[in-house]
DRENDO-1510 file (C-alpha; in Angstrom, 1 decimal, always signed):
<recs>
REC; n; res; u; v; w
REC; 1; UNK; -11.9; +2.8; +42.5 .
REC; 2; UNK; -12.1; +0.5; +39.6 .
REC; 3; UNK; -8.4; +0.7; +37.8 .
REC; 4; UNK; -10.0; +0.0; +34.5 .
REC; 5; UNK; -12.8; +2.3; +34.3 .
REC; 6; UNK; -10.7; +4.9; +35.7 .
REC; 7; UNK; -9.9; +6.5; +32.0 .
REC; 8; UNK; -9.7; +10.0; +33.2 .
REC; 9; UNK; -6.8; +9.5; +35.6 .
REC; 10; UNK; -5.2; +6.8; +33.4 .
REC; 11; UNK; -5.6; +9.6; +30.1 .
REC; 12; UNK; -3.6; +12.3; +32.2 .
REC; 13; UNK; -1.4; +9.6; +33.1 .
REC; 14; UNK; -0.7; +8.8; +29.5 .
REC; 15; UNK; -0.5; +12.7; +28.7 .
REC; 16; UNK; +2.3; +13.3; +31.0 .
REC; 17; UNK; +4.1; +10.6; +29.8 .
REC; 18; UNK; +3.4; +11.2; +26.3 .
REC; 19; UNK; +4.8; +14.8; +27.1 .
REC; 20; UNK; +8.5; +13.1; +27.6 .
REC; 21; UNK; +11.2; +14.0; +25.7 .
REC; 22; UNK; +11.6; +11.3; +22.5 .
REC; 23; UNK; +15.5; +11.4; +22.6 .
REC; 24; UNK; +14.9; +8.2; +24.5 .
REC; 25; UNK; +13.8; +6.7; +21.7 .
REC; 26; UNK; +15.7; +3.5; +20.3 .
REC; 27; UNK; +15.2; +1.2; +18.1 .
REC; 28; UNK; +15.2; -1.5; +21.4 .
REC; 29; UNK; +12.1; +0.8; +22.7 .
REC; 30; UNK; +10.2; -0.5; +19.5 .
REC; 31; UNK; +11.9; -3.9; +20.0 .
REC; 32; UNK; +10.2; -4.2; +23.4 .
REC; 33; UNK; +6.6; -3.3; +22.3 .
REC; 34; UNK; +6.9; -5.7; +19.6 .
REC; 35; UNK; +7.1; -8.7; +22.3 .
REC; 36; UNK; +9.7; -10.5; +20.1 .
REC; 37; UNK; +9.7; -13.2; +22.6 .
REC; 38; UNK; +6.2; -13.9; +21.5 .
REC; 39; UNK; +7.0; -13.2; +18.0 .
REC; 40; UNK; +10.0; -16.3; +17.9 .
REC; 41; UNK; +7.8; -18.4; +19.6 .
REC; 42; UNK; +5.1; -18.0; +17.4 .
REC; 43; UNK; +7.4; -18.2; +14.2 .
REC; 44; UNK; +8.3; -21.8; +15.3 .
REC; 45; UNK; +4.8; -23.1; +14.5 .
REC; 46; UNK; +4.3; -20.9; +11.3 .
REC; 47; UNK; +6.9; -22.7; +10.4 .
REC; 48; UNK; +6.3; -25.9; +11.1 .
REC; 49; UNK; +2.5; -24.9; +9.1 .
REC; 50; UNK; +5.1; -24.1; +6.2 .
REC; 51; UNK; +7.4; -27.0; +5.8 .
REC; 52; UNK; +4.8; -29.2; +6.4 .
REC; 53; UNK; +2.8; -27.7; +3.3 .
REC; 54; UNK; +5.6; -28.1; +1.6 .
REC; 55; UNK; +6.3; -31.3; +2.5 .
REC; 56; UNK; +2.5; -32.7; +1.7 .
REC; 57; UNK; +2.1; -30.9; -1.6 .
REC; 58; UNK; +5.4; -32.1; -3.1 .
REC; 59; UNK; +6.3; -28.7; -2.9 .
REC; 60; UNK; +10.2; -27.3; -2.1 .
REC; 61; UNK; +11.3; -24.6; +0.3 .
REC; 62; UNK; +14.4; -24.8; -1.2 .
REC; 63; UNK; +13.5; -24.1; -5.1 .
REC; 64; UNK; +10.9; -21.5; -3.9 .
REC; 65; UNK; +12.7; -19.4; -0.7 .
REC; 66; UNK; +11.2; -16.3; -1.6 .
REC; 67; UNK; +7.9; -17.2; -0.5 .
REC; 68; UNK; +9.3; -18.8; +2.5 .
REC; 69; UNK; +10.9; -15.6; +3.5 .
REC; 70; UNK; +7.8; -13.2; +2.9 .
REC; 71; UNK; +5.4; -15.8; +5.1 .
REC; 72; UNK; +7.9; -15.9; +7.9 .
REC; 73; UNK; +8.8; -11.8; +7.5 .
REC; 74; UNK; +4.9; -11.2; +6.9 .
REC; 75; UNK; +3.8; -13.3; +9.8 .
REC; 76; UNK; +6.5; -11.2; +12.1 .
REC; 77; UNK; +5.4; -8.0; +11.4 .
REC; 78; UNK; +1.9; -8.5; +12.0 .
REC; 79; UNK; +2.3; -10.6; +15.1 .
REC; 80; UNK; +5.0; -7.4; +16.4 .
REC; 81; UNK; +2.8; -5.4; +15.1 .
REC; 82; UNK; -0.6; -6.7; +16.9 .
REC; 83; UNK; +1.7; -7.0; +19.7 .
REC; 84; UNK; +2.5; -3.1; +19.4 .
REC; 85; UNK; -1.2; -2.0; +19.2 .
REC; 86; UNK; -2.0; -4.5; +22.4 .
REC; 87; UNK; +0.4; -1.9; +24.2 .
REC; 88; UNK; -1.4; +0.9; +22.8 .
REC; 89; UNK; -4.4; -0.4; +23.8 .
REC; 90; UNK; -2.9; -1.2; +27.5 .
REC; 91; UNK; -1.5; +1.8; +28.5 .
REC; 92; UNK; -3.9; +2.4; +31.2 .
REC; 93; UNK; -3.5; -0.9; +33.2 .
REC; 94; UNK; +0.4; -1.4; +32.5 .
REC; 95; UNK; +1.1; +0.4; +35.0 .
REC; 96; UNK; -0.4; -1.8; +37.7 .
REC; 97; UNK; +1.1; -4.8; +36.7 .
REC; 98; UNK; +4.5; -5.6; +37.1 .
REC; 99; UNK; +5.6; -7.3; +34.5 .
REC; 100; UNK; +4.3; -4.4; +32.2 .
REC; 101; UNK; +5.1; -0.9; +34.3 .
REC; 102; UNK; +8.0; -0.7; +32.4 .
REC; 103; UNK; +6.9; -1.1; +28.8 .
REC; 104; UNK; +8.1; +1.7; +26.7 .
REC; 105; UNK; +4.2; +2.6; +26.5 .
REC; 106; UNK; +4.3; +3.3; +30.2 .
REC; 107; UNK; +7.9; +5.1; +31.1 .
REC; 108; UNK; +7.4; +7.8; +28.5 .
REC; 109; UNK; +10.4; +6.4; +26.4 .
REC; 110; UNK; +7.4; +5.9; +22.9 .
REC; 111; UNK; +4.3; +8.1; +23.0 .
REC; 112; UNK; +1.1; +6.8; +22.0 .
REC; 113; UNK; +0.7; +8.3; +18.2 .
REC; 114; UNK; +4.5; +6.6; +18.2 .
REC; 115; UNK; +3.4; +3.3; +19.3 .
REC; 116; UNK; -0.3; +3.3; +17.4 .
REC; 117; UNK; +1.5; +4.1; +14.2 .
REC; 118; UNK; +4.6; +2.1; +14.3 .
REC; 119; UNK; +1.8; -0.8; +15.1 .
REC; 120; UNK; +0.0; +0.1; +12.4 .
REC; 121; UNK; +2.6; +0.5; +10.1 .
REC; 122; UNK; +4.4; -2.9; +10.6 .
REC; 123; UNK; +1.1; -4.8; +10.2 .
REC; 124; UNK; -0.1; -3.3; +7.1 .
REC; 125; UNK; +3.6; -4.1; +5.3 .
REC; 126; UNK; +2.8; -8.0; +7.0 .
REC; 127; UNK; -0.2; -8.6; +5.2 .
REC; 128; UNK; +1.2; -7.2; +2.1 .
REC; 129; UNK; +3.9; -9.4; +2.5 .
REC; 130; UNK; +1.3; -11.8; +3.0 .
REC; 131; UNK; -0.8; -11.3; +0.4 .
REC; 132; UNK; +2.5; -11.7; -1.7 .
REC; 133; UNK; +2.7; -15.2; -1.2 .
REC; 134; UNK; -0.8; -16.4; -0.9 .
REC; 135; UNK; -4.3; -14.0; -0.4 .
REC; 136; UNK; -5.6; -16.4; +2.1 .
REC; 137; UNK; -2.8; -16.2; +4.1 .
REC; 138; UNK; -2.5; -12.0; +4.5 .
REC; 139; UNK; -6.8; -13.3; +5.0 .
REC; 140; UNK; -5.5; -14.9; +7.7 .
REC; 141; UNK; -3.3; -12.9; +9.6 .
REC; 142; UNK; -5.5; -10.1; +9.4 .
REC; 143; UNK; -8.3; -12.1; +11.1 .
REC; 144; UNK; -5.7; -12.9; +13.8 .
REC; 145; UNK; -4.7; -9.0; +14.4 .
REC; 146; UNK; -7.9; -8.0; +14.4 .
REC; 147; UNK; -9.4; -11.2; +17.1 .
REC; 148; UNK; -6.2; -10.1; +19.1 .
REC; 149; UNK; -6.7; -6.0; +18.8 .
REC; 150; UNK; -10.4; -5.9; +19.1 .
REC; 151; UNK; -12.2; -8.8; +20.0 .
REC; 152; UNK; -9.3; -9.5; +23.2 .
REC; 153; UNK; -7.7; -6.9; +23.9 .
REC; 154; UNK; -10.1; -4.1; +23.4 .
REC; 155; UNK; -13.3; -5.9; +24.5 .
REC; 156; UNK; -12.9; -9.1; +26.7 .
REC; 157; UNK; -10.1; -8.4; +28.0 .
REC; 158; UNK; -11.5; -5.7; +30.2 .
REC; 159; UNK; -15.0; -7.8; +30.4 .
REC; 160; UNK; -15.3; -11.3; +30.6 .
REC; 161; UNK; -12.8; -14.3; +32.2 .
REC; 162; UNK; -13.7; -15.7; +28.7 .
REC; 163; UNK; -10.9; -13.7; +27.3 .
REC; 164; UNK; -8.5; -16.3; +27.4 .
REC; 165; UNK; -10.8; -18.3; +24.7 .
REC; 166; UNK; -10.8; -15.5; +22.3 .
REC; 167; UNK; -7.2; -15.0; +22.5 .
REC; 168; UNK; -6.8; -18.2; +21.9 .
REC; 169; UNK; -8.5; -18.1; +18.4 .
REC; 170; UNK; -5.9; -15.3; +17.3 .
REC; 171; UNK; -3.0; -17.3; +18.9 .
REC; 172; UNK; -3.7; -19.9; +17.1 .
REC; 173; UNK; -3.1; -18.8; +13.8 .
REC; 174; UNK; +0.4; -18.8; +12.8 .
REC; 175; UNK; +0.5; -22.8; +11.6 .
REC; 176; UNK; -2.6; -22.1; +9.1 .
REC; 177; UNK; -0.7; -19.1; +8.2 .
REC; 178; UNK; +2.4; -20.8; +6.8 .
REC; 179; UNK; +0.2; -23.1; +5.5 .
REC; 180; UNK; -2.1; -20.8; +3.7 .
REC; 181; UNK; +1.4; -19.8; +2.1 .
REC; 182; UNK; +1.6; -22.8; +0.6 .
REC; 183; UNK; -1.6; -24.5; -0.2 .
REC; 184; UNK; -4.3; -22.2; +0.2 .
REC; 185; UNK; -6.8; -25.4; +0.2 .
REC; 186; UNK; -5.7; -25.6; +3.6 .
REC; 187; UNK; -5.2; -29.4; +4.2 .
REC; 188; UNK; -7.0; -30.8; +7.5 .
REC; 189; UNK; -3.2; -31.3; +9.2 .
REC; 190; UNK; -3.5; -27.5; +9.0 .
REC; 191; UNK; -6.3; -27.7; +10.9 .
REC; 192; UNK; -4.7; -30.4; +13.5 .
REC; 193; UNK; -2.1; -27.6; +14.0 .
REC; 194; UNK; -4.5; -24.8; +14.7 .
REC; 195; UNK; -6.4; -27.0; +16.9 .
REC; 196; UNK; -3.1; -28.0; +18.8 .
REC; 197; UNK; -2.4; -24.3; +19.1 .
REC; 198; UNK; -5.7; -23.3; +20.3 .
REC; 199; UNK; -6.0; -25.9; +23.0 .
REC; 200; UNK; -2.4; -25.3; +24.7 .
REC; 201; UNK; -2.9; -21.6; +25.2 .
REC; 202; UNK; -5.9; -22.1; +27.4 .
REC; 203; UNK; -3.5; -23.7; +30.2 .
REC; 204; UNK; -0.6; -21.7; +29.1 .
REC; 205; UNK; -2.3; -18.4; +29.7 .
REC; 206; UNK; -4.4; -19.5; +32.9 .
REC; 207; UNK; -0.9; -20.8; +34.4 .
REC; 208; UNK; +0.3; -17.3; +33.9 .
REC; 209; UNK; -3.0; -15.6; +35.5 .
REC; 210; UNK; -2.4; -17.8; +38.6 .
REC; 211; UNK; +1.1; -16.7; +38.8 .
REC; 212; UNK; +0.1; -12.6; +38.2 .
REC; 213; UNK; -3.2; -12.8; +40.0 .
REC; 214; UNK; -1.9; -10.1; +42.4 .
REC; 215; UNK; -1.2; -7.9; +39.4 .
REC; 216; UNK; -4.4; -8.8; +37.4 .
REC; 217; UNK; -6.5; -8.1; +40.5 .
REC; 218; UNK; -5.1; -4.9; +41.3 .
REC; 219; UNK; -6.1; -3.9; +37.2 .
REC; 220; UNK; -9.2; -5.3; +37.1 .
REC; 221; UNK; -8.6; -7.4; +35.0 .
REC; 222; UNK; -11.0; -10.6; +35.1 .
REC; 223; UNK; -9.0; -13.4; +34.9 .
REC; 224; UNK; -10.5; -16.7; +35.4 .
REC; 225; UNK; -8.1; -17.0; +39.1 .
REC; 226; UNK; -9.4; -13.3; +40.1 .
REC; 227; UNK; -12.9; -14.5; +39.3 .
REC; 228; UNK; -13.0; -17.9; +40.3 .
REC; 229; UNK; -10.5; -18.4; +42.6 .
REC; 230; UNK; -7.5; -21.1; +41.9 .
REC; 231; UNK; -9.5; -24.6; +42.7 .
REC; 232; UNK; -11.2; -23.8; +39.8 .
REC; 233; UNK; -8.7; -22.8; +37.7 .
REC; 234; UNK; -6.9; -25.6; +38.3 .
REC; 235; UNK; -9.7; -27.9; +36.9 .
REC; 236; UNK; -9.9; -25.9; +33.7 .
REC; 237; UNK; -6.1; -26.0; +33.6 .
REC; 238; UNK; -6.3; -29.9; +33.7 .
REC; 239; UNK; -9.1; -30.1; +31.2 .
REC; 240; UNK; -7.7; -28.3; +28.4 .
REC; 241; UNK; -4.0; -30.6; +29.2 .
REC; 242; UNK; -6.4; -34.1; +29.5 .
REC; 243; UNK; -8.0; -33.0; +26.2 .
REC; 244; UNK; -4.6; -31.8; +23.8 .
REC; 245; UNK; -3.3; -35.6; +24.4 .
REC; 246; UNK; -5.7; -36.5; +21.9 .
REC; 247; UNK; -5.8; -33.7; +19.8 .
REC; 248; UNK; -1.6; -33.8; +19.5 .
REC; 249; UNK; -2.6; -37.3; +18.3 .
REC; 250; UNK; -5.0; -36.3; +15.6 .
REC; 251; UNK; -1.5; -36.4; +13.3 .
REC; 252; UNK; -0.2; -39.8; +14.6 .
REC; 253; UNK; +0.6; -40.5; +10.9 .
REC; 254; UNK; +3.4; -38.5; +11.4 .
REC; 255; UNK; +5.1; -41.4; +12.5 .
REC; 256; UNK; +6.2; -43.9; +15.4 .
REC; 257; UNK; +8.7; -41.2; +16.9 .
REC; 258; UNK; +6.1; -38.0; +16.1 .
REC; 259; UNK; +3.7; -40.0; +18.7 .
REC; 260; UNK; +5.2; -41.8; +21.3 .
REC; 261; UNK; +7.0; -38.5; +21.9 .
REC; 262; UNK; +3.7; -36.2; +21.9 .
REC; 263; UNK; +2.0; -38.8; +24.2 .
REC; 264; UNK; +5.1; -38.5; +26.6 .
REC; 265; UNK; +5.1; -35.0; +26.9 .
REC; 266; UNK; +1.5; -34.9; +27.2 .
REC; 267; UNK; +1.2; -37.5; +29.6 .
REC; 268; UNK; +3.8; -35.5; +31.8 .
REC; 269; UNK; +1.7; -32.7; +31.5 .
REC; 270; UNK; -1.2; -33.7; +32.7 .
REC; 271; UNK; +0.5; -35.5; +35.4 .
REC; 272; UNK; +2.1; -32.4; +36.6 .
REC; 273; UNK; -1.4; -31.3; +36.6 .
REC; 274; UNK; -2.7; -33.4; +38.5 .
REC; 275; UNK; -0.2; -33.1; +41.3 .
REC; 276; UNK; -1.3; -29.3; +41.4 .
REC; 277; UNK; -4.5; -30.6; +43.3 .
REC; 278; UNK; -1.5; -32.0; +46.2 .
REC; 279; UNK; +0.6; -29.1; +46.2 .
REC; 280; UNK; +0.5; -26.6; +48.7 .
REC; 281; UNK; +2.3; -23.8; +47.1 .
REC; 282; UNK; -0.4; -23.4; +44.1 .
REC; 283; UNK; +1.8; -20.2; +42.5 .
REC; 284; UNK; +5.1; -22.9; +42.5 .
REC; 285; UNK; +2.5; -25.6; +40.9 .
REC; 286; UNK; +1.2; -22.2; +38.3 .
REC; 287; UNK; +5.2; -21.8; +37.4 .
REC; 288; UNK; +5.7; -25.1; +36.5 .
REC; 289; UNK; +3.0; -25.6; +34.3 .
REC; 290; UNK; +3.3; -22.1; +32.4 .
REC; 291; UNK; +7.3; -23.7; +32.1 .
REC; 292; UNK; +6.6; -27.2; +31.0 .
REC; 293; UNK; +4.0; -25.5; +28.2 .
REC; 294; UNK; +6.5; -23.6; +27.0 .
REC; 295; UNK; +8.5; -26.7; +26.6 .
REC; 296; UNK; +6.0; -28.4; +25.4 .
REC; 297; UNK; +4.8; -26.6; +22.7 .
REC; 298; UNK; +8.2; -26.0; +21.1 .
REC; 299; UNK; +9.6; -29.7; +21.2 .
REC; 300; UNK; +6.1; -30.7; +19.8 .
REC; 301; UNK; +6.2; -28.6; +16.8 .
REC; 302; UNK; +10.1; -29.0; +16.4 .
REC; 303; UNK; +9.5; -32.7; +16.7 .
REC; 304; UNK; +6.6; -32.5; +13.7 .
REC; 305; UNK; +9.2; -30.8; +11.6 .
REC; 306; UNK; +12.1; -32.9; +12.2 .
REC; 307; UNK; +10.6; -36.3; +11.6 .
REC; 308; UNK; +9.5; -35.1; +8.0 .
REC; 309; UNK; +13.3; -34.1; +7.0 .
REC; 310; UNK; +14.9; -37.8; +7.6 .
</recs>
């Protein structure tokens, strides 16, 4: 029986649950739906989208923090918010998956009106926020939530091992949104930054499928490893590292230290990569790549804010 299609058994599963007493109910319940892991990593590069706006325009954080504070609050709430209504959405394969069985969404401890308002709820005040500081930027962010809720997890998520390219686009986002906060023209290093984003989540988020495959197989879930299998996989993985060298590059004029740095790291990368096709272990190989991006992604835009402030 297909896991996914089975909405029947998965809705009285969801009843039940929903039927669970709320006294459970913390405030670290709607932590936990909110994925605030995802929600510091990705305030890192809306960051670095904002300073660097600033930096370019002859702007000052300092003499305007107010708008600072509602693109970074703003850009929160609607990433914990998307992040919220991707739980909503995923109640029905959570519970096949390890790392998600015990999501708030599945134990019972937040039922799903809870979850699908508090989602809701949180995004709208985001864009407001927002839309406070610049309307392309709440513009923006709502074409993120709504290429995260709909277009990937709602649609090719379930269908397609494409997914992972149309996540991509919403994960993407968060440097043109602390741009857009700024300078609404949107300067073509914004587009560098978004084009940095997009390619690193394609290995990121593959690395992960290879080391869930199990999990994603068992909730039919098409994955590019469940699909294809893990020689494949591995090529695309090396691809999309072979091909952010360049792109990382596309803002050497940040200076000497900016690039010798992101050609380091990258280099490493790919040379990690490339010893996958030698290693015998491939779900040790799948860890240390989904590690070193990780890594990678936060020195790099650490690094692009740093060498602006000296």
């Amino acid at each position: 029986m297909n896991k996914v299609s089975s909405i029947t058994t998965a809705d009285a599963v969801n009843d039940q649950t929903e039927e669970k007493s709320v006294n459970k109910v913390s405030w670290r319940s709607y932590l936990a739906i909110s994925k605030t892991g995802i929600v510091m990593s990705n305030l890192i590069t809306t960051f670095a989208g904002l300073y660097l706006a600033a930096y370019y325009t002859g702007a000052s954080l300092g003499s305007d923090p107010l708008t600072a504070l509602l693109a970074l609050l703003g850009s929160a709430l609607i990433i914990a918010g998307s992040c919220a209504l991707n739980n909503y959405i995923d109640r029905d394969i959570d519970p096949y998956m390890e790392r998600t069985k015990e999501r708030p969404s599945v134990s019972g401890e937040l039922n799903g009106k809870q979850i699908l308002t508090y989602g809701l709820t949180i995004s709208l005040l985001g864009i407001i926020m927002l839309a406070m500081t610049e309307i392309i930027a709440a513009v923006i962010g709502l074409a993120g939530m709504v290429t995260y809720v709909v277009l990937y997890s709602m649609w090719t998520k379930r269908t397609t091992t494409l997914n992972t390219i149309v996540g991509s686009f919403s994960g993407a986002v968060p440097p043109l949104i602390g741009w857009a906060a700024i300078d609404p023209g949107l300067h073509p290093i914004a587009w560098s930054l978004f084009l940095i984003m997009f390619i690193w989540q394609p290995p990121h988020f593959l690395a992960l499928a290879m080391k869930r495959v199990d999990e994603y197989k068992r909730a039919g879930i098409p994955m590019l490893p469940v699909v294809a299998g893990f020689a494949m996989t591995k090529r695309q993985i090396v691809w999309y590292v072979a091909a952010i060298i360049p792109v990382s590059l596309t803002v050497a004029h940040f200076g000497v230290i900016y690039t010798v740095v992101a050609t380091i790291l990258g280099v490493g990368w790919l040379a990690l990569g490339l010893a996958g096709y030698k290693y015998k272990d491939d779900i040790k190989w799948a860890k240390q790549m989904f590690v070193y991006s990780l890594n990678y992604l936060t020195i790099l835009f650490a690094l692009m804010v740093i060498v602006h402030m000296f």
